[in-house]
C-alpha positions in Angstrom: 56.3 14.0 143.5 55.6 11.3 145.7 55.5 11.6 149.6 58.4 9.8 150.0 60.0 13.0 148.3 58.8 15.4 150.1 60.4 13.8 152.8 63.5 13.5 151.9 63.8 16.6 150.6 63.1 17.7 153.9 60.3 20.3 152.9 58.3 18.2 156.0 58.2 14.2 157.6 54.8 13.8 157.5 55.8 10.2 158.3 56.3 11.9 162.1 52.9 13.3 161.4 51.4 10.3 160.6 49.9 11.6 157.6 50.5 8.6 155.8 48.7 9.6 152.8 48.6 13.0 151.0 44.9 12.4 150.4 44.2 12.2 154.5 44.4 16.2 154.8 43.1 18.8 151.3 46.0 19.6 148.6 45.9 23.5 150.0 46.6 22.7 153.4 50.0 20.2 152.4 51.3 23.2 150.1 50.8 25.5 153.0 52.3 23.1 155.4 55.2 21.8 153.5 55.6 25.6 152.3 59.3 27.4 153.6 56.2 29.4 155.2 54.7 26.7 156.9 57.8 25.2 158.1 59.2 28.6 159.7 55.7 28.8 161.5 55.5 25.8 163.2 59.5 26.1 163.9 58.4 29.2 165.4 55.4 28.0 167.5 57.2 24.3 168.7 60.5 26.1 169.5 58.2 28.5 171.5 56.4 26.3 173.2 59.2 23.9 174.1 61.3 26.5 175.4 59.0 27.7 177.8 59.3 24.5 179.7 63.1 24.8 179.1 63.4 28.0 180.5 61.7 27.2 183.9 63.6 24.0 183.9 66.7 26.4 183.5 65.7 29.4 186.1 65.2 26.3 188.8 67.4 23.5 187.9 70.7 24.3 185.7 74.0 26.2 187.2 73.1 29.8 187.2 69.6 29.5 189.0 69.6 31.3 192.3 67.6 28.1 194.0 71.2 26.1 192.9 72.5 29.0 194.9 70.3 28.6 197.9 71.1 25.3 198.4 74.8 25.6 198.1 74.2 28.3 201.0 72.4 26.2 203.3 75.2 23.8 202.8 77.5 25.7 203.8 79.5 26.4 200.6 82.9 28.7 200.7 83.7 30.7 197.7 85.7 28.3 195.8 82.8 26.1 195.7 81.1 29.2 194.0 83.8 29.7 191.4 83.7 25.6 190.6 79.5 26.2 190.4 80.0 29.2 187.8 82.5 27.3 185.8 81.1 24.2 185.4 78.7 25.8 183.5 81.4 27.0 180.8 83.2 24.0 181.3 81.1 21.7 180.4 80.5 23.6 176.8 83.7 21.6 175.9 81.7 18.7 175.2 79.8 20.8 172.5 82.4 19.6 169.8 80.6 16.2 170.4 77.3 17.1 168.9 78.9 17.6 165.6 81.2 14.0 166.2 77.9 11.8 166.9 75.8 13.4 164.2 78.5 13.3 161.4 76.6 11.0 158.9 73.7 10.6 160.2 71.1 12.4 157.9 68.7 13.6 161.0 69.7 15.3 164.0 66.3 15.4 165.6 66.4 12.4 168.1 70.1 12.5 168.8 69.2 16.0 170.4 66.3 14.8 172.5 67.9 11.8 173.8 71.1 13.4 174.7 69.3 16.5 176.2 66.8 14.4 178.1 69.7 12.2 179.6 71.3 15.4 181.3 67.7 17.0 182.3 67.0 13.9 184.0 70.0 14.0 186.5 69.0 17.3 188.6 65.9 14.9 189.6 68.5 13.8 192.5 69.7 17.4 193.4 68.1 17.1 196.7 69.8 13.6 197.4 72.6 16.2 198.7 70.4 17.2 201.9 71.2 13.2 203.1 74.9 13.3 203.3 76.1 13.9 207.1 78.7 15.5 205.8 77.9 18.9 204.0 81.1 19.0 202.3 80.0 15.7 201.0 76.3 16.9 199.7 78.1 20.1 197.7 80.2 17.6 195.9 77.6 15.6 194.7 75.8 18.6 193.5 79.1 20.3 192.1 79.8 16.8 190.1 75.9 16.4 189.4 75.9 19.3 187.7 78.6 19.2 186.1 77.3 15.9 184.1 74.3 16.9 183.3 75.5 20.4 181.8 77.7 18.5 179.8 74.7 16.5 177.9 72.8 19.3 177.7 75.8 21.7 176.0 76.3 18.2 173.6 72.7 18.4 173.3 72.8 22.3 172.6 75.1 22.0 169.8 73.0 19.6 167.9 69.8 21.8 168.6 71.4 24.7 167.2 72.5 23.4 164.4 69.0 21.7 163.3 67.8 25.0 164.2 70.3 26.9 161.9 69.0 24.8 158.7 65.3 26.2 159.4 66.0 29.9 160.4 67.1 32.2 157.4 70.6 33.8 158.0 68.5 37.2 157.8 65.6 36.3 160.1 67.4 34.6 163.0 67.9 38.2 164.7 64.1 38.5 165.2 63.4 34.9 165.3 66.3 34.2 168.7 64.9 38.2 170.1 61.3 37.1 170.0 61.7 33.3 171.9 64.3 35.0 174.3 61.4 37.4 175.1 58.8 34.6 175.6 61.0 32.7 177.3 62.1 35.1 179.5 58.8 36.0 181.0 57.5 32.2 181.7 61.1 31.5 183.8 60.2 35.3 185.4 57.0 34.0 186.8 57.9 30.9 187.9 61.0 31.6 189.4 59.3 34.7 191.0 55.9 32.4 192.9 58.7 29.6 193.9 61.5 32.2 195.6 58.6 34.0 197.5 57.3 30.4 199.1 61.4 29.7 199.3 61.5 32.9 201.7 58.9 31.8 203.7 61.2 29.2 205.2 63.1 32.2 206.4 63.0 33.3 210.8 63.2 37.1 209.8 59.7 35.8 207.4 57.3 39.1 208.1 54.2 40.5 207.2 52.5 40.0 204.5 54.7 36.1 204.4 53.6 35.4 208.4 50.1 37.1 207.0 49.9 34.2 204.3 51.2 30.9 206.3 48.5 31.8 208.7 46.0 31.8 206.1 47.7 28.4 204.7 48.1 27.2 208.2 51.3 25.7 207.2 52.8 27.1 209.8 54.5 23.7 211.0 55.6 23.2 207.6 57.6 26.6 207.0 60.0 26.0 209.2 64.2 26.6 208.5 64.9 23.2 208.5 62.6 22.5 205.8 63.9 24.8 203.3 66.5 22.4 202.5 63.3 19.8 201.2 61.4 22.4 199.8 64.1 23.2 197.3 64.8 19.0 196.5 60.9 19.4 195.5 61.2 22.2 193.0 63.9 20.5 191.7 61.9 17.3 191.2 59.2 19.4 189.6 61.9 21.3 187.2 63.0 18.5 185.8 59.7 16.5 185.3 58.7 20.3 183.6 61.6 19.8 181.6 61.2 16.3 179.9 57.4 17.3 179.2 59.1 20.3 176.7 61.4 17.1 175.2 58.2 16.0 174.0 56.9 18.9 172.6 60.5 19.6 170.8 60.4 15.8 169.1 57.5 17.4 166.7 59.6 20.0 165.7 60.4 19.9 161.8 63.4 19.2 160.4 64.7 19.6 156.7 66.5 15.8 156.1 70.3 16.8 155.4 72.1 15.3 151.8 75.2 14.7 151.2 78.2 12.2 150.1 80.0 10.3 152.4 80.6 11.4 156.1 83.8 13.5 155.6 86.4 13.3 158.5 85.9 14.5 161.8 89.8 16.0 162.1 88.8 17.7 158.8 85.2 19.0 159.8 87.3 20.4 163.5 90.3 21.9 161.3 88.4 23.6 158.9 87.4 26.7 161.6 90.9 27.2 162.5 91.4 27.8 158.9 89.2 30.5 158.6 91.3 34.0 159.6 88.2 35.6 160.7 86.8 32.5 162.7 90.3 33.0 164.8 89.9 36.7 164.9 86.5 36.1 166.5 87.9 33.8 168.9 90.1 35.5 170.6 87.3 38.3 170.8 85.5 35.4 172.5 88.3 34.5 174.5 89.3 37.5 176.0 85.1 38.2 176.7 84.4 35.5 178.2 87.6 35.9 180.5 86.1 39.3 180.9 82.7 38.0 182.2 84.1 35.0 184.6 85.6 37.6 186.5 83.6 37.8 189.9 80.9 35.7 187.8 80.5 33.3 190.8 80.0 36.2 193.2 77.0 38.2 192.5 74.4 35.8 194.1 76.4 35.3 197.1 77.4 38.7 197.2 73.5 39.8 197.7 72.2 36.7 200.1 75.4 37.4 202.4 77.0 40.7 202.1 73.9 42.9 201.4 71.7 41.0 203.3 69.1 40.2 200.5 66.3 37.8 201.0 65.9 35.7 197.8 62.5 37.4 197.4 64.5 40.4 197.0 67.2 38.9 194.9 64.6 37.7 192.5 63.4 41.3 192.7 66.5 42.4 191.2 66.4 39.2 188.4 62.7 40.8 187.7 64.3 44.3 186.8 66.6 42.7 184.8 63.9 40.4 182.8 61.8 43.2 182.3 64.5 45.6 180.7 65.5 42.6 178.4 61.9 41.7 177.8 61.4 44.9 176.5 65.2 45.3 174.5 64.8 41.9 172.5 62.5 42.9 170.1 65.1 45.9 169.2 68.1 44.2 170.0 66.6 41.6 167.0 65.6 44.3 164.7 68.7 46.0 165.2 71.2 42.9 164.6 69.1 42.2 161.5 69.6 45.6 160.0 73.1 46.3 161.6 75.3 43.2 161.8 76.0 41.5 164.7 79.8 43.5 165.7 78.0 46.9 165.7 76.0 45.7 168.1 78.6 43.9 170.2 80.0 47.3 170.8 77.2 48.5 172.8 77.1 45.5 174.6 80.8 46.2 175.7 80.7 49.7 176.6 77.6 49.0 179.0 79.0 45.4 180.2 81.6 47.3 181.5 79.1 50.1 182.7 77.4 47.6 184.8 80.3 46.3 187.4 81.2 49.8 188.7 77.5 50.5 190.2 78.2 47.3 192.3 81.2 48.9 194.0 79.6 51.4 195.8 76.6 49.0 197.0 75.7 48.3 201.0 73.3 46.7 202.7 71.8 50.3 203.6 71.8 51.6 200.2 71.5 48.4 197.6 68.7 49.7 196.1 70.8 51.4 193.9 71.0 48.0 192.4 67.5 48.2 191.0 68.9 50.7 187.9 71.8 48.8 187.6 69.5 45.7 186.8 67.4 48.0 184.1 71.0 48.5 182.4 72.5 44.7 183.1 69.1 43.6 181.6 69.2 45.5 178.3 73.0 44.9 177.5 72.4 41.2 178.2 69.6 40.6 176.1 71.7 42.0 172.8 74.9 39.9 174.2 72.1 36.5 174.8 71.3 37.0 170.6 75.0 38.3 169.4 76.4 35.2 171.8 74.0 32.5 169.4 74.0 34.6 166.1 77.2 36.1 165.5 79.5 32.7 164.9 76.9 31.7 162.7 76.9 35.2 160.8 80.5 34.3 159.8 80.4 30.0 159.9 80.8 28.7 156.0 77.5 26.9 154.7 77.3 23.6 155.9 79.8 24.1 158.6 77.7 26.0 161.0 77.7 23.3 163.7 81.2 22.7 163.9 82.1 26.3 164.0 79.5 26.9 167.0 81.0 24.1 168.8 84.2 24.7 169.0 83.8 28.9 169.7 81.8 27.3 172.6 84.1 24.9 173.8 87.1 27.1 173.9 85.1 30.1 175.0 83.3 28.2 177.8 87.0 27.1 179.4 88.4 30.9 179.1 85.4 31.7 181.1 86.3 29.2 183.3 89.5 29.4 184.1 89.1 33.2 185.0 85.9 31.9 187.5 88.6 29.3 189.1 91.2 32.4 189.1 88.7 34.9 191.0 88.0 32.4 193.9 91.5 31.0 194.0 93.1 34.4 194.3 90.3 35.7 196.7 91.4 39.1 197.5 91.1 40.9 201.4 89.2 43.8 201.4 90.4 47.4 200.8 89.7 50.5 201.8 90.2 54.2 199.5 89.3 57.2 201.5 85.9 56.5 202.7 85.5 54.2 200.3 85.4 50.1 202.0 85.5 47.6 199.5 84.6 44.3 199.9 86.7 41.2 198.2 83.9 40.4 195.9 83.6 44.2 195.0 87.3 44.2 193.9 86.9 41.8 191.8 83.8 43.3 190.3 85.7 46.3 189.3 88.8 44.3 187.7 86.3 42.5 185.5 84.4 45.5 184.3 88.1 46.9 183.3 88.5 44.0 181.3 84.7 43.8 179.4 85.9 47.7 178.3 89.3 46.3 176.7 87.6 43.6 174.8 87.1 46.6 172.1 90.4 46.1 171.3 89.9 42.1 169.4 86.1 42.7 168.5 87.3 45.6 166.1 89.2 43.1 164.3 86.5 40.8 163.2 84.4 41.4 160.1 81.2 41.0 159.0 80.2 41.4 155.7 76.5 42.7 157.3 78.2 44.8 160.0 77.8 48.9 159.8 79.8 51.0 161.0 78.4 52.5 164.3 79.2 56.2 163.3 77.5 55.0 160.4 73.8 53.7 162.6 74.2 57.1 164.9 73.8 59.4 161.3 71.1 57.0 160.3 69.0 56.9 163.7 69.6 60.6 164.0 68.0 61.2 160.6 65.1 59.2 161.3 63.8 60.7 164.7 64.9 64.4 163.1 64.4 64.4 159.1 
């Protein structure tokens, strides 16, 4: 078989290689390269590598980071402009349904990912641009509408990735395979994020201790001053996203398997055929009604720390620290559990403890937050077996072939139900209440209504099937026999 062949089966380019000729490398070495093997190992170790720089580009730059936060709070942000922050982020996953529209027909998916994912990387390079405006009203717009462009590449981006992805992962490794990069990946944004929100909180007047111990011995102490906070944060936004575009590079070796088929069917046929499927609709509304669950209050909980607890962002990465950790350590059995479990078993715990999470917060105060650091330990587990379920579960169900366009559109439509309940929380921004001796504040209200709502999303997930699912009666006889035989 000629090399040409190989290559369009897919097995491996070695064009991208430049291996032009089979004779440049031994015969043992090209079976165990263009072996299913070979190609999962160096999916593994690219996808590895490249989402390291991803995920600090993500725990600086994208909506969700606390630094995005920061600088929204030194501009003087209210609360709506928190609920538009949170739901961009779901909002723009309606141009997911995209990816599949520009790579219908074409045969490789590899650059149209890159490209389109570099394009919206590259715009948070002008983040800071925000600090110039005169008015501050002015500067959160820009980075509201910033944002809001560039997560819209990079969900178009997403859906392409995942579905190139999907063609390399076996169905019954993808568990493990998401549970192990999560935990990876988790640790490098961890670090980074950790070193940059500690030099962040130096810009701070109440700055103390072992910080005023540490400008001295910079002797920076002209440099750390409040009204350079602002600039420090443009900066690590400038180094995120050159971080990020170096990863781009490393994801453009990645293999890919070169897809065959026919003519380019319709795209109002490729977008119907979901809807089609009873149990693709079953799982959406599951997904509708969770992610309505989680935008509940989802702006809040940053804000609600820096401001009503009084948190340094030291201390708030703290708490994101906890939460890493407990995930770090879940992944590798959330993956082996979704592997030998199903995907819906799993969700179940995930809802019982999303829903376990929101009621710590309503008894927290600045005097006793550190009640938040168990919370975090909990938050952390449930969300690193809802961060796997989230990628693998559609797929679990999707109909060969049609992976990408059933990812896209569960995405799309639950990225707006998530949105539209983060509008609803900041529109309808309760006063505060008082029960007995209880005081709640209006972001704790809210935290409590959205915890009621994770519990009921029981109700839809029962509903779906999964041919690989167990019953969870089912896993408590089977784990109980194995620590006591």
């Amino acid at each position: 078989m000629t090399l040409q062949r190989y290559c369009k089966d897919g097995a491996i380019n070695y064009c991208e290689l430049g291996l032009r000729d089979k004779k440049a490398i031994p015969t043992a070495k090209i079976r165990a390269i263009r072996s299913p093997e070979g190609i999962l190992r160096r999916t593994y170790r690219i996808s590895i590598t490249e989402g390291i720089f991803a995920q600090i580009y993500g725990s600086l730059a994208m909506i969700g980071s606390s630094f995005i936060t920061k600088l929204l709070v030194i501009l003087g942000a209210s609360p709506l402009h928190y609920s538009l922050l949170s739901s961009l982020g779901q909002v723009s996953a309606i141009f997911q349904p995209l990816g599949l529209a520009i790579t219908n027909g074409l045969k490789r998916r590899k650059w149209a990912c890159v490209w389109i994912t570099a394009a919206g990387r590259f715009l948070t390079f002008f983040l800071g641009l925000a600090l110039l405006f005169t008015n501050s009203r002015d500067g959160i717009w820009f980075v509201l509408g910033l944002l809001f462009l560039s997560a819209g590449l990079q969900a178009t981006g997403a859906n392409i990735w995942i579905a190139w992805l999907s063609d390399l992962i076996p169905l019954q490794l993808r568990g493990r395979f998401f549970s192990r990069r999560n935990q990876i990946l988790l640790l490098a944004g961890l670090i980074v994020s950790y070193l940059l929100s500690f030099h962040v909180d130096l810009f701070e007047n109440k700055a103390s201790g072992i910080k005023n111990t540490y400008i001295k011995f910079l002797g920076l102490g002209e440099l750390f001053q409040t009204a350079n906070q602002g600039w420090f944060l443009a900066g690590i936004f400038v180094f995120a996203t050159l971080i990020s575009l170096i990863g781009l590079v490393i994801l453009a070796h990645q293999p890919e398997r070169r897809r065959s088929f026919g003519k380019p069917r319709k795209l109002l046929s490729m977008y119907r055929e979901p809807f089609r499927d009873k149990n693709f609709r079953l799982l959406m509304v599951f997904g509708i009604w969770w992610m309505l669950a989680i935008g509940v209050g989802s702006a809040f909980w940053g804000p609600f720390m820096l401001k009503k607890l009084q948190m340094g962002l030291f201390e708030v990465q703290l708490y994101g620290s906890l939460h890493a950790i407990a995930s770090l350590v879940a992944y590798n059995y959330w993956g082996r559990f979704i592997d030998s479990f199903g995907n819906k078993t799993a969700m179940k715990i995930c809802v019982f403890l999303g829903g376990l999470n929101p009621m710590f917060w309503l008894f927290m105060t600045p005097e006793n937050h550190l009640v938040l650091w168990l919370e975090a330990l909990i938050s952390g587990t449930m969300w690193a077996g809802v961060s796997i379920v989230t990628t693998n579960f559609v797929l679990s169900i999707a109909k060969k072939g049609s992976e990408q366009a059933y990812s896209g559109l569960y995405n799309a439509i639950a990225g707006i139900s998530m949105m539209a309940s983060t509008m609803l929380s900041g529109i309808f921004f309760p006063g505060e209440l008082s029960i007995g001796s209880l005081h709640l504040e209006p972001e704790q209200i809210i935290f409590g209504i959205g915890g009621v709502l994770r519990w009921l999303t029981i109700i839809p997930l029962m509903l779906v099937v999964e041919q690989r699912s167990v019953p969870l009666r089912q896993v408590f006889i089977q784990l109980r026999n194995k620590f006591n035989p």
